[in-house]
N, C-alpha and C positions, 0 to 999 in steps of 0.2 A: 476570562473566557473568550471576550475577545477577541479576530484577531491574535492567536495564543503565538508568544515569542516562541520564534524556530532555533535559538541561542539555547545548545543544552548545556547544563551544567555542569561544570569540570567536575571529574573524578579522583578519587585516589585509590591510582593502581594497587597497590600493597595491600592489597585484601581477597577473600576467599581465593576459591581455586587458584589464583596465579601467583600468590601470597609465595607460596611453597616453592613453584616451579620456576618461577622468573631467573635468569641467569644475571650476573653481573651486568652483561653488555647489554641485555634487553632490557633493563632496569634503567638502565643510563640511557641506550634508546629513546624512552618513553619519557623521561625528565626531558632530555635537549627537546622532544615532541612539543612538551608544553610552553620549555622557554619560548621555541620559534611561533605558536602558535598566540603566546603574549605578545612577540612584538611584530605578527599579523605577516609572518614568513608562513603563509601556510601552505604551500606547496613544500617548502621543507621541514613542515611536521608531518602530512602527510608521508613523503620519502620514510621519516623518520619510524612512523609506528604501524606502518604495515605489515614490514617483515614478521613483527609479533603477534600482529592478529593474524595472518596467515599461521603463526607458528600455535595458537590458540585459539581457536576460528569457534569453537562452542562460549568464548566468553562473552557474556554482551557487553561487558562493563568495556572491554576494549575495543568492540564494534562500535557504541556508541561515542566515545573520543574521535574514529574515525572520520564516521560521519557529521561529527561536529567542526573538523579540520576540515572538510568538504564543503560543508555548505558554507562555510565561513568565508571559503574561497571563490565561491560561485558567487555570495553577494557581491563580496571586493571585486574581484575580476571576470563574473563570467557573463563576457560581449560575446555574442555572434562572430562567429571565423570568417565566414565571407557575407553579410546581410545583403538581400535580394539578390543576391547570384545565384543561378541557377543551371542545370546541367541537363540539355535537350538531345536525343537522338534521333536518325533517320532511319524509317523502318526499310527494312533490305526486303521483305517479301517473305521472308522464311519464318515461317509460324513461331516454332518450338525457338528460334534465334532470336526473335523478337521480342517474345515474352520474360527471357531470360536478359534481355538485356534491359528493359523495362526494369525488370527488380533490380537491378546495380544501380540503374541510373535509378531512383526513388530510394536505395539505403543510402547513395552518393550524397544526396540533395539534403536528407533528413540528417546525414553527418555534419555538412557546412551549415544546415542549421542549428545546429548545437554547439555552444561552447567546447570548449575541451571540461571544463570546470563545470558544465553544467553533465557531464557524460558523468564523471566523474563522481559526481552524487549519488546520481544514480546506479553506477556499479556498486559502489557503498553500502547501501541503503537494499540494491537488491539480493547481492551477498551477505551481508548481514540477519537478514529474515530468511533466507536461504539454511543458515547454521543454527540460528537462536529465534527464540521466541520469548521474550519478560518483559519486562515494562522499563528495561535499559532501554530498548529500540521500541516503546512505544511514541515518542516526538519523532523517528525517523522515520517509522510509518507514516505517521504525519507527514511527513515533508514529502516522501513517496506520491500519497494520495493528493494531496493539496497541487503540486507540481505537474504530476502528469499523465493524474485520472480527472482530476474535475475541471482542470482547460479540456476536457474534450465535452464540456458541457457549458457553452460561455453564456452567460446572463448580462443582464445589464449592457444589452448594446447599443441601446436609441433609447437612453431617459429625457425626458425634457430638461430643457433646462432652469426651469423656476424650482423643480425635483432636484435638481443637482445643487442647485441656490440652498435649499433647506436642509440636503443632506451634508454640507459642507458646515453649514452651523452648527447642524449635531453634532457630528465629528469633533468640533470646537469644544461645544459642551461634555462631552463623553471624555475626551482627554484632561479637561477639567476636575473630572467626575462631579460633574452637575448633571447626573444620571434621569431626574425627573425632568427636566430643561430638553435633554438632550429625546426623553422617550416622545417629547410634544412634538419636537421636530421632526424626528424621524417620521413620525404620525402625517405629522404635514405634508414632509415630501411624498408619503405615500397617498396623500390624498390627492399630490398630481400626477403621481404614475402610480399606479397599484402593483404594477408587474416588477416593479424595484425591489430586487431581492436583499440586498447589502441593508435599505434602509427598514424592511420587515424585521431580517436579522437579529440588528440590532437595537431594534425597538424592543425586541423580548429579551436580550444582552442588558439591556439600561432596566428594565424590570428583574432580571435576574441576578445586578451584582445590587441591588436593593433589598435583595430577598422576599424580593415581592415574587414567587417562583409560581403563584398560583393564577398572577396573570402575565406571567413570561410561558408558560407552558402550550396554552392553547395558542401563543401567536408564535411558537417553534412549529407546532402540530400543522398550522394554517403555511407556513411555508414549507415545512416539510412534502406536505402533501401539492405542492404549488410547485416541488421543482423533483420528481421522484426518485431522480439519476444521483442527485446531490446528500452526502452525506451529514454535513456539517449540522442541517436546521431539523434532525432526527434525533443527532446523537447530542445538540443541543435540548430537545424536549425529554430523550432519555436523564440526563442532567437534573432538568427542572423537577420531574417525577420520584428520583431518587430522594431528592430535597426536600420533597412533599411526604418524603417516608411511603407511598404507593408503590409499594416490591412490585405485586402482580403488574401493573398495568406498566412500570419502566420497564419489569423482563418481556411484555410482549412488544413492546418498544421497540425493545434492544435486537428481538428476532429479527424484527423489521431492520431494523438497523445494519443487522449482519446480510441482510440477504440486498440490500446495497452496496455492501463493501465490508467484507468479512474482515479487517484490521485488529490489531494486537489491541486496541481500546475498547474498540466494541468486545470482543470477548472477556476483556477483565471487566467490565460493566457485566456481562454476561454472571461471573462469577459474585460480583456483589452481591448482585440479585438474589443468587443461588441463594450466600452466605444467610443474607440477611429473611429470606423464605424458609431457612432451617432446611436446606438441603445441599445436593451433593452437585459440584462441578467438574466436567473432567472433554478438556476440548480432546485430546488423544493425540497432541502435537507431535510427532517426529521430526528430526531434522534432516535436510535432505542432503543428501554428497554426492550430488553431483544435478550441473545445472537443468532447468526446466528444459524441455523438449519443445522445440519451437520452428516453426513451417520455415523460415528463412534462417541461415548461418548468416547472422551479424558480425559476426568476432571480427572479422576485417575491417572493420570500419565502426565499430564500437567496441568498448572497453569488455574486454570478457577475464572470466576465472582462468587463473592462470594453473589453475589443478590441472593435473590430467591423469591421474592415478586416483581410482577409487574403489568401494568394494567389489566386487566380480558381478554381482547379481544385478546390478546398477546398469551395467552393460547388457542386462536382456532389456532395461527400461529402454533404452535409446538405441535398442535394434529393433523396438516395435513399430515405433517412427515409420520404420522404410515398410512397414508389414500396410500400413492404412493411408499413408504420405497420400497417395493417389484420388483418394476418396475426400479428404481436407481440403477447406478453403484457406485462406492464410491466417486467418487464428485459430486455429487448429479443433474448428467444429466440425465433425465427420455427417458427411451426407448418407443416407440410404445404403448400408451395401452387405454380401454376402458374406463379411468376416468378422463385423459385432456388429450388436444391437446399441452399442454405448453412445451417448451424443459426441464425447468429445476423443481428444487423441490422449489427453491425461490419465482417462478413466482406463482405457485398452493399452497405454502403456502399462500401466500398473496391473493389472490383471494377464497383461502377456509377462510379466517380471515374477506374478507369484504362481503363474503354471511352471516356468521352468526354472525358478529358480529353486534351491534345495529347502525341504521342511527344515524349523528348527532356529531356526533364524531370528533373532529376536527383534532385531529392530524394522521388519517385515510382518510380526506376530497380531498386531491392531489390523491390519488390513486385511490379513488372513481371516480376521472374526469379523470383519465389516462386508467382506466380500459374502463370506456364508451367509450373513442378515441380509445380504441384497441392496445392500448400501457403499460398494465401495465408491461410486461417482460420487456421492454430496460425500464422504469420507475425505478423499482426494481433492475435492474442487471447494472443500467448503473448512474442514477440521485441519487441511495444510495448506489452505491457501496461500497463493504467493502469486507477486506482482503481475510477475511471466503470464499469469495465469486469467488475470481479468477477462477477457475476450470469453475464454471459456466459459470460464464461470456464471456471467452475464448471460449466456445463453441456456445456459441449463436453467439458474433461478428463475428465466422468464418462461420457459417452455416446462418447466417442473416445479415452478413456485411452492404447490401443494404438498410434494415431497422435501423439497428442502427445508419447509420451515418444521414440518414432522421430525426432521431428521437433526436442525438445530434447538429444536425443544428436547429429544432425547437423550442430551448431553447435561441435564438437568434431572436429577432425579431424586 
């Protein structure tokens, strides 16, 4: 639990759906994939098995290979392209010229700070939850969230150091697994910083792989509530609750859980829950074709979908864009104005796609009945979350909390 290894598990392709359809060469593809990726060429397994998951883009079992050639690549190689260099402009005087040039130079700067291999992941990872949603691409969620939502929440920046002395021995003992050793320690360094989240953590980690889960659970709960942006010591106390056989109080958990960060884990907890309460689960996932709508065109300078062909009706979603563009701040929260009531730009894309796009439609048909319930925002922002999407998201749960946890309790029934 841990710490959980971001190393996923190799597959074999020759099963379900692509069992049938696999061609000769993309069969052999996907083999040379794995030779190169045993002997740690993985830029040339990546080359290798992409053209197939393009060619298969609903499978996850090939998404998650992917991403596993990805981040393999990013541990091995992915250093900063130019570290501390940076790219400054002189403002000319010209408003509209200024601000436009401002955003080049800030997509410029956040490209040279990014690996190519760390870009790389993340096109991976954001593609892939883009097409599929199973518990193939649940560690790549992971890697998503862990990567490049909870660094915008940094903890542990000024521990003392007698705190770091004790957490360092835990660590000793924990990799030991002298788990009762290790929960003393952790105890201790938190008796010289209290605010030290790593060693909270896993003081209820050292109690939980003990299966002492009755007193790992309140000290998940006591950091959960200590860091509220942070998913891990939530979805940890969800953990401890299910282990305790406490359905009810892990599925109110788990709401809480999703309305921090609605990821492919938290909702299959969502469904245990269900399972195990003798009731029914149903998130109403679709998969999307074609990418999230977003206030700045990165593709110049990050790795974008190389589709450019999708269904027709998809194209009223990303001609809604220009309908509220004006009203959007750059995560695409809409302000005050005379053409929706909706908070964000997600919510008014989709409702400008199913006014004019034709009845009948099947894979549009859930949001047609979420829209009449008056639910297509937590619909859209919460039952198809996707990465693109946090900004938004975040703002609706904080300003709608009340509705959105109504709204992912209703997914339970």
């Amino acid at each position: 639990m841990k710490k959980p290894t971001l190393i996923l598990a190799m597959i074999t392709f020759m099963v379900s759906v692509c069992q049938a359809q696999l061609t000769k060469k993309e069969q052999k593809g996907i083999e040379k994939s794995i030779k190169m990726y045993e002997k740690k060429k993985y830029e040339k397994a990546i080359n290798l098995i992409e053209p197939v998951v393009r060619t298969y883009p609903y499978s996850g079992q090939l998404w998650r290979n992917l991403i596993e050639y990805s981040y393999q690549d990013y541990l091995a190689n992915g250093r900063l392209v130019m570290p501390g260099f940076t790219v400054t402009f002189e403002p000319s005087g010209d408003e509209e010229a200024d601000a436009e040039s401002e955003g080049l130079i800030q997509q410029l700067n956040a490209l040279m700070s990014m690996s190519g291999q760390k870009r790389q992941l993340r096109f991976a990872i954001r593609e892939a939850t883009r097409y599929a949603s199973d518990e193939y691409l649940g560690q790549g969620d992971l890697i998503l969230r862990s990567t490049f939502i909870d660094t915008r929440y940094p903890v542990d920046t000024n521990i003392t150091t007698k705190a770091k002395e004790y957490y360092m021995e835990a660590e000793a003992s924990f990799g030991s697994r002298d788990y009762n050793k290790a929960a003393d320690l952790y105890n201790k360094a938190l008796g010289e910083d209290p605010s030290f989240y790593k060693a909270a953590l896993y003081r209820g980690d050292s109690y939980y792989l003990l299966k002492e889960y009755e007193r790992a659970a309140p000290i998940f709960k006591e950091a959960a509530d200590r860091f509220p942006d942070l998913l891990e010591p939530q979805k940890y106390y969800v953990d401890a609750l299910m282990n305790m056989g406490e359905w009810e109080k892990a599925k109110d958990a788990t709401v809480e859980g999703i309305l921090r960060y609605p990821g492919i884990g938290m909702f299959s907890r969502l469904s245990s829950c269900a399972d195990n309460l003798e009731k029914d689960f149903d998130r109403k996932w679709v998969p999307r074709e074609c990418e999230v709508n977003r206030m700045e065109d990165r593709s110049k300078y990050f790795n974008a979908s190389p589709d450019t062909v999708y269904p027709e009706y998809w194209n009223y979603y990303k001609e809604a864009l220009e309908e509220v563009k004006k009203f959007s701040n750059k995560e695409g929260v809409l302000e005050k104005n005379s053409v929706t009531d909706y908070f964000t730009i997600e919510a008014y894309a989709w409702d400008y796609m199913l006014e004019k796009a034709d009845d009948g439609i099947e894979a549009l048909e859930v949001a047609r009945q979420m829209k009449e319930k008056g639910q297509l925002e937590p619909y859209v922002l919460i039952s198809l979350f996707h990465y693109d999407l946090y900004d938004q998201y975040k703002f609706y749960v904080t300003q709608k909390k009340d509705e959105a946890t109504a709204y992912i309790n209703s997914l339970i029934e």
